[in-house]
C-alpha positions in Angstrom: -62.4 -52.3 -2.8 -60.2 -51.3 0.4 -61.3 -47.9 1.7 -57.1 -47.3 1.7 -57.2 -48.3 -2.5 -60.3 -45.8 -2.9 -58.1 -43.2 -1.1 -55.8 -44.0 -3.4 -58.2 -43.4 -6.4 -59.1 -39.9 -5.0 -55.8 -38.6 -4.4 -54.8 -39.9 -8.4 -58.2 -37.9 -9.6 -56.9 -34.8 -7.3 -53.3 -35.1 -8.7 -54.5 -35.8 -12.8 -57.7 -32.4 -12.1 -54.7 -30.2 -10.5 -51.8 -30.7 -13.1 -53.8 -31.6 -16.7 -54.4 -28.2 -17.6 -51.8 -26.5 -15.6 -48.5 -26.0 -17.7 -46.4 -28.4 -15.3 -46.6 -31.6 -17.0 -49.8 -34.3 -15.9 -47.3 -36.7 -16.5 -44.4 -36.2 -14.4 -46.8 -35.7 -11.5 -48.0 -39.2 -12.0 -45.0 -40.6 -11.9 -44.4 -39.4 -8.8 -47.6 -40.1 -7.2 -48.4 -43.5 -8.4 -45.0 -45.1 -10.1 -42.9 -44.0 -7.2 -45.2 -43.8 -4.1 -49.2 -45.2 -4.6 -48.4 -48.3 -6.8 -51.7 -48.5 -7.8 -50.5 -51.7 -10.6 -49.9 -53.6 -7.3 -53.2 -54.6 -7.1 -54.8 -53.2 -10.0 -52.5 -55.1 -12.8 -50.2 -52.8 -14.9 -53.2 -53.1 -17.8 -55.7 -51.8 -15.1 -53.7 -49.0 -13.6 -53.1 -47.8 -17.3 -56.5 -47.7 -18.2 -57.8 -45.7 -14.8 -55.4 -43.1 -15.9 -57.4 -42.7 -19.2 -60.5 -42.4 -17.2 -59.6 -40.4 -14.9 -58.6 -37.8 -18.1 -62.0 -38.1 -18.9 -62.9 -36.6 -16.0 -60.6 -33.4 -16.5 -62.3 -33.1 -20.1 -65.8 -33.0 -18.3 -64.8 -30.2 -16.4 -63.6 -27.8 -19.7 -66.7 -28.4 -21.0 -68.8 -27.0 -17.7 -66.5 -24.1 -18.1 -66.4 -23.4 -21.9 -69.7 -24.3 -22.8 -70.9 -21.7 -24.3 -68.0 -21.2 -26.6 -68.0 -24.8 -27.4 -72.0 -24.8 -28.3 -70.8 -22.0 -30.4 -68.4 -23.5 -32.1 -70.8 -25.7 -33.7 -73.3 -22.9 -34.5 -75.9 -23.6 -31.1 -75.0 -20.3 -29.3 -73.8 -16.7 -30.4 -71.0 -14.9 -28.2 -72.5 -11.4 -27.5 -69.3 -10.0 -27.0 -67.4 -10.9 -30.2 -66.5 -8.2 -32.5 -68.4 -7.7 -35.4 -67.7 -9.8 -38.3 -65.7 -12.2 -35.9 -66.1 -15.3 -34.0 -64.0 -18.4 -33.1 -64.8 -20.5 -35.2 -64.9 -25.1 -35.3 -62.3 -24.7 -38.2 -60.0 -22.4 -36.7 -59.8 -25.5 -33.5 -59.6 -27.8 -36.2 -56.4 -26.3 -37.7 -54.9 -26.4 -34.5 -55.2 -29.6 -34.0 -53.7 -31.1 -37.4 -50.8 -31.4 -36.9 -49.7 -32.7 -33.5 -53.2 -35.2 -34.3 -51.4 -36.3 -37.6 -47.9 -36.7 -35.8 -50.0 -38.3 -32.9 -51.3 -41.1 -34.8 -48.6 -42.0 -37.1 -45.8 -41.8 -33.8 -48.4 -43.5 -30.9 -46.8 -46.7 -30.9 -43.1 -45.1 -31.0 -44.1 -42.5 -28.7 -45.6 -45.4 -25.8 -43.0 -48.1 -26.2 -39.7 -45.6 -26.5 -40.2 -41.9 -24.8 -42.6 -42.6 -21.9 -39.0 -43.0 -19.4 -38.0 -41.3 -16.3 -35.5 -39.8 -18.4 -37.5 -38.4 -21.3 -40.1 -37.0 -18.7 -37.2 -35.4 -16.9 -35.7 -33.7 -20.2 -39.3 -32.7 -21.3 -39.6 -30.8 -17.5 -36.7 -28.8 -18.5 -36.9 -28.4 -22.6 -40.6 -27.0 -21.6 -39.8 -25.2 -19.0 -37.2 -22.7 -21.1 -39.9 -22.7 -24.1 -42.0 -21.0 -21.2 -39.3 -18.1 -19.9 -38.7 -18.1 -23.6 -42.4 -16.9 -24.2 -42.5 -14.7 -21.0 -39.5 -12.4 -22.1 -40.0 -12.2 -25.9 -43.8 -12.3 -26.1 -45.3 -8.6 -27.0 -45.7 -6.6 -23.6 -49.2 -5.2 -25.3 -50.5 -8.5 -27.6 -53.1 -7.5 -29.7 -55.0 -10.7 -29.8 -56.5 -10.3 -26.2 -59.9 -12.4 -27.2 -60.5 -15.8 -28.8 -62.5 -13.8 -31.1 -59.2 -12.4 -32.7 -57.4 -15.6 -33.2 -56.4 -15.5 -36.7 -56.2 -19.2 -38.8 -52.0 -18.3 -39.0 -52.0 -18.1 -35.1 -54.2 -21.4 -35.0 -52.3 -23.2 -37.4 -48.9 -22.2 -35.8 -50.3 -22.7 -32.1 -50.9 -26.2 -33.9 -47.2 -27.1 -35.0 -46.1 -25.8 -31.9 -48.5 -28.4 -29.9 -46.5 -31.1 -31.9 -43.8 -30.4 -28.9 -46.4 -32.2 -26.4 -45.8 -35.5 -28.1 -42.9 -35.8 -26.0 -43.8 -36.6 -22.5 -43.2 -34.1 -20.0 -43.2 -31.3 -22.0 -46.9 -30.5 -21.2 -49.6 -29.5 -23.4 -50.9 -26.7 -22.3 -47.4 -25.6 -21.9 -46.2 -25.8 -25.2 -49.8 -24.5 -26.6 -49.9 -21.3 -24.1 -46.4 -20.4 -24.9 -46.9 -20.7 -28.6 -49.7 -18.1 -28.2 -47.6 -15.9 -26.5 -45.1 -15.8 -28.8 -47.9 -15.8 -31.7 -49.0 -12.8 -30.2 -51.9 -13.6 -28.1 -52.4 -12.9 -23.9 -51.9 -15.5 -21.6 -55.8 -15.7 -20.6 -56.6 -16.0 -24.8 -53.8 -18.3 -25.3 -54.9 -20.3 -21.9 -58.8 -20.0 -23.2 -57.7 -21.5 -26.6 -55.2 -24.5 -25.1 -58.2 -25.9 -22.8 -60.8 -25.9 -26.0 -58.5 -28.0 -28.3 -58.3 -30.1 -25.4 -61.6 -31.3 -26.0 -61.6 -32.9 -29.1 -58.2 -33.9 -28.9 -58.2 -35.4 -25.2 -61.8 -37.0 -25.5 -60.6 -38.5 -29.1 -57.0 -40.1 -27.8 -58.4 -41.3 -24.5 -61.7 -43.0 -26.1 -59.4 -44.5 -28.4 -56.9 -45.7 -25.4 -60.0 -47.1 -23.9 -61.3 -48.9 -26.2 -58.3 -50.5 -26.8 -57.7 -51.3 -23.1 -61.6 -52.6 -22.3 -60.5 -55.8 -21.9 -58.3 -54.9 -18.8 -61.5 -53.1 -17.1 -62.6 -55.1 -14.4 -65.9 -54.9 -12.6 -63.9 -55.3 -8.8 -62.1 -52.0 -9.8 -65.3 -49.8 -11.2 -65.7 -48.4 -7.7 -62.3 -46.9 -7.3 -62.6 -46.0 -11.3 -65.4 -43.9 -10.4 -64.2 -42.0 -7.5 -61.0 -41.6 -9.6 -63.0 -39.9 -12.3 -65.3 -38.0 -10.0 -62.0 -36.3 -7.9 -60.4 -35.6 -11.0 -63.7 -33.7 -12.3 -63.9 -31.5 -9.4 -60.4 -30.7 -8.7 -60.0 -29.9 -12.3 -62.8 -27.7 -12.1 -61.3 -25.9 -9.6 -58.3 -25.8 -11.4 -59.0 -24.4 -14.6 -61.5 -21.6 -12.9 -58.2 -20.8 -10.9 -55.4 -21.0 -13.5 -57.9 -18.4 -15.7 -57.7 -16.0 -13.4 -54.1 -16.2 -12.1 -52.3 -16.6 -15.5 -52.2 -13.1 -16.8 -51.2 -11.7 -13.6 -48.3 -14.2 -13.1 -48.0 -15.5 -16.6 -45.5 -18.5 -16.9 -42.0 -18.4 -15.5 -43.5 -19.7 -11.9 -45.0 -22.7 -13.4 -41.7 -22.5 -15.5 -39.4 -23.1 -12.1 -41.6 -24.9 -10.5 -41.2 -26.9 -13.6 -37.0 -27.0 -13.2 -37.5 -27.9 -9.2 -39.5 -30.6 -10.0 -37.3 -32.5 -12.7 -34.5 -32.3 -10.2 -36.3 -33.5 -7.4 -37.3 -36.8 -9.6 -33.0 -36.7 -10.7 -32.2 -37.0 -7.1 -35.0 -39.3 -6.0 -34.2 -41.8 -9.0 -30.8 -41.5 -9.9 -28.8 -40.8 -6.2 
């Protein structure tokens, strides 16, 4: 490996640990990095280059779980959150409901989803649809939401964050977009409904993108595990710094920035591709 092609791999891990968790689409941002500037499949093979982007995710994952630990080890019954209210605790199922549906709609649509929607021009839409879900949530979300701790997240609110994840299927829309606004509406702060998009993400990033690998071992080369690692190594630290970051901004300038940053963004990529 080229120290230029290991560059390469560290500015991917930056761009995939800045943008995963942020409500601005992961996917658009790669795009434009690698599709339309790095080319990484140029020397990687298009198999390869697809396959480092599921590492690298696994990198981001890492980092939510130094961050949430403790609520995750309580999830499964290892720890006890001194804080929660009495008689109340986040609990595995309440993450599990949340994750039903867009897991069910994940798996029965993957194959649909990769050969038809993953386009410059669905990506673009998906900017912009996401984008007005997240004014949408700023304006008509309660101005004093009562669920202002994980702690309070009722199985209705899980279930309906859930079905409202489903929107995420469609690329550009953004995860933790769609999930943060749901909670908004749903009743829920930005920092709760922030706290509870980045510990589905666990369970249901880890599961896709061991699944994508697995699938794609074949492609992984031992010539390309050097720029694989520094690619997963970047994207752990920036997305460390990321999420530690976006906690503490969020409820002070909940999501109409990311949402026109969002609208900028799609029609810089219009202009770029289509003029």
């Amino acid at each position: 490996m080229e120290i230029l092609e290991l560059f390469k791999a560290l500015i991917l891990g930056f761009v995939e640990g800045m943008t995963e968790f942020a409500p601005v689409s992961s996917t658009g941002h790669m795009i434009i990095v690698d599709d339309m500037w790095l080319q990484t499949k140029d020397f990687l093979g298009e198999y390869s280059a697809n396959t480092f982007k599921i590492v690298i995710q696994l990198g981001s994952i890492l980092a939510v779980v130094v961050v949430f630990w403790k609520r995750l080890l309580s999830l499964i019954g290892l720890y006890r959150i001194k804080d929660a209210p009495k008689g109340e605790q986040l609990k595995l199922t309440h993450v599990i409901v949340g994750l039903i549906p867009a897991g069910v709609l994940g798996v029965l649509f993957e194959d649909y989803i990769d050969e038809h929607l993953f386009t410059t021009k669905t990506v673009l839409i998906g900017l912009v649809l996401g984008a007005i879900l997240m004014i949408i949530a700023d304006k008509l979300g309660p101005k004093h939401p009562k669920t202002n701790t994980l702690d309070k997240i009722t199985y209705k609110q899980a279930i309906l964050v859930g079905l409202i994840q489903c929107l995420s299927l469609w690329p550009g829309f953004s995860r933790s977009g769609s999930t943060i606004s749901g909670g908004v509406l749903l009743g829920m702060n930005h920092k709760t409904a922030a706290d509870f998009t980045f510990i589905m993400a666990v369970p249901i990033m880890a599961g896709a993108s061991f699944l994508s690998l697995l699938k794609n071992w074949e492609y992984v080369e031992m010539d390309h595990i050097g720029f694989y690692a520094v690619g997963f190594v970047s994207a752990f630290v920036f997305a460390l710094i990321s999420i530690r970051f976006f906690l503490k901004l969020i409820d002070k300038v909940k999501l109409t920035p990311f949402a026109i940053y969002r609208i900028v963004l799609a029609a810089v990529l219009a202009v770029i591709i289509f003029l």
